[in-house]
C-alpha positions as CSV (number, residue, x, y, z in Angstrom):
1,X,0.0,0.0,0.0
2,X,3.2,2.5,0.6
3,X,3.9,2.1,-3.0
4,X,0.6,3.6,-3.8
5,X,0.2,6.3,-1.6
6,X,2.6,8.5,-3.5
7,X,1.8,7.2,-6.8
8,X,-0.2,10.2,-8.5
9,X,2.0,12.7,-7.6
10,X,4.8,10.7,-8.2
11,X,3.7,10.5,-11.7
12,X,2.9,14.3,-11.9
13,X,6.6,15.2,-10.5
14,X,8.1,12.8,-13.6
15,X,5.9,13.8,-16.4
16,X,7.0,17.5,-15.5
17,X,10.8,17.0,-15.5
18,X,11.2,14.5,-18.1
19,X,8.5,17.3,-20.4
20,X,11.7,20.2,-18.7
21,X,14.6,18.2,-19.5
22,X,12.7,17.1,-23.0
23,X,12.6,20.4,-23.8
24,X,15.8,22.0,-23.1
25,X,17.4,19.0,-25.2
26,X,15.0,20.0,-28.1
27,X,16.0,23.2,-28.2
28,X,19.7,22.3,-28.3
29,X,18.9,19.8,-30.7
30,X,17.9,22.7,-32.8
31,X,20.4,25.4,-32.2
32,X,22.8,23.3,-33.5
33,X,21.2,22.1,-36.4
34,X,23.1,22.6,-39.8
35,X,22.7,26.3,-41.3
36,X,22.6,25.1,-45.0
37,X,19.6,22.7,-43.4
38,X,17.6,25.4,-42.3
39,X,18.2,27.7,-45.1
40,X,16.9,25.1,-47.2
41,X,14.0,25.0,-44.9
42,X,13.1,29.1,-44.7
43,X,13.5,28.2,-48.6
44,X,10.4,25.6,-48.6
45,X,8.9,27.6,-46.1
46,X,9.3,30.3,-48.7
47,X,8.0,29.2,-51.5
48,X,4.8,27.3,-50.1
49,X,3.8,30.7,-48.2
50,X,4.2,32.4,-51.9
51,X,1.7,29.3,-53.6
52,X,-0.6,30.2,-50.7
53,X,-0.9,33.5,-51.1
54,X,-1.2,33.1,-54.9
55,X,-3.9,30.4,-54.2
56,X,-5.7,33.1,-51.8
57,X,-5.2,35.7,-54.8
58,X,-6.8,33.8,-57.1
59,X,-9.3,33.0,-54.5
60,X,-10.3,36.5,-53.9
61,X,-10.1,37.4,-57.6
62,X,-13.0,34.8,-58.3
63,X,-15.3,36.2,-55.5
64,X,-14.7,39.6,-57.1
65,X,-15.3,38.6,-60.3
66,X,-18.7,36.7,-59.2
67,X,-19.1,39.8,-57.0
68,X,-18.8,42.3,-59.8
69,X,-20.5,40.4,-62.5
70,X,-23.9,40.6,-59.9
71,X,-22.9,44.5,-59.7
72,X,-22.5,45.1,-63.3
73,X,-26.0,43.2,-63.7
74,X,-27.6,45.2,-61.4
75,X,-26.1,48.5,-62.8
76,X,-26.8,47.6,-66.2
77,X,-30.8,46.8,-65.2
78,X,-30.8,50.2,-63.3
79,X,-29.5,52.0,-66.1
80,X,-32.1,50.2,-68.5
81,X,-34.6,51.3,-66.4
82,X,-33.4,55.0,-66.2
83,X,-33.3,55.2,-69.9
84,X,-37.0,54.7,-70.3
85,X,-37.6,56.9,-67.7
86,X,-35.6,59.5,-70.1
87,X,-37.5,58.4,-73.2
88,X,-40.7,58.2,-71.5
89,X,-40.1,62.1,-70.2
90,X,-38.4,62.8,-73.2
91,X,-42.1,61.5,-75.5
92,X,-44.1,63.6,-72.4
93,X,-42.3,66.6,-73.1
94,X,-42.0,66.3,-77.1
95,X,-45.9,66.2,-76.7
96,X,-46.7,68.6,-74.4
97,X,-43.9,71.5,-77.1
98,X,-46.4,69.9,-79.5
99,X,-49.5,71.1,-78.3
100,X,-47.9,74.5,-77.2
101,X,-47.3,75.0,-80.9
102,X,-50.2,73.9,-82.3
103,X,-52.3,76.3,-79.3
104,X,-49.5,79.3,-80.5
105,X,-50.0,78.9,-84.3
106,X,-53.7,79.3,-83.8
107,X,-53.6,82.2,-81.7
């Protein structure tokens, strides 16, 4: 029964040094790694953070282009719309310069 009394924290105590000493030989594990090594790393890095922002480029290009296709629709109905407006004010007032000149010639 002894042995299990300080079981738990026991266990706690060693997962907590062994995760400190893990870590400290990680990171010289890594500080000495090989320059050319990591250059060639930043390099990959590099290049796939320059695909993804490409890839995200293209990406927002298409939603603008969706984006602004629906826009140019809807500006091109509007302006439909305010060009029969025009013609239909432009017939209104042809008519009514009509009958002003036909009432002025026959006075």
């Amino acid at each position: 029964m002894s042995q299990r009394d300080g079981f738990g924290s026991g266990f706690i105590a060693g997962a907590f040094v062994g995760g400190v000493f893990g870590g400290v030989i990680g990171a010289l594990i890594v500080s000495r790694r090989d320059p050319q090594l990591l250059a060639e790393d930043e390099i990959e890095l590099t290049d796939s953070q320059a695909e993804a922002k490409k890839i995200a480029a293209k990406r927002r290009q298409m939603k603008a282009s969706e984006s602004e296709s629906n826009g140019i629709e809807t500006a091109r109905r509007s302006l439909e719309d305010k060009i029969a407006q025009l013609n239909a004010t432009i017939d209104e007032v042809r008519n009514q310069l009509e009958m002003l000149i036909a009432f002025t010639s026959k006075q």
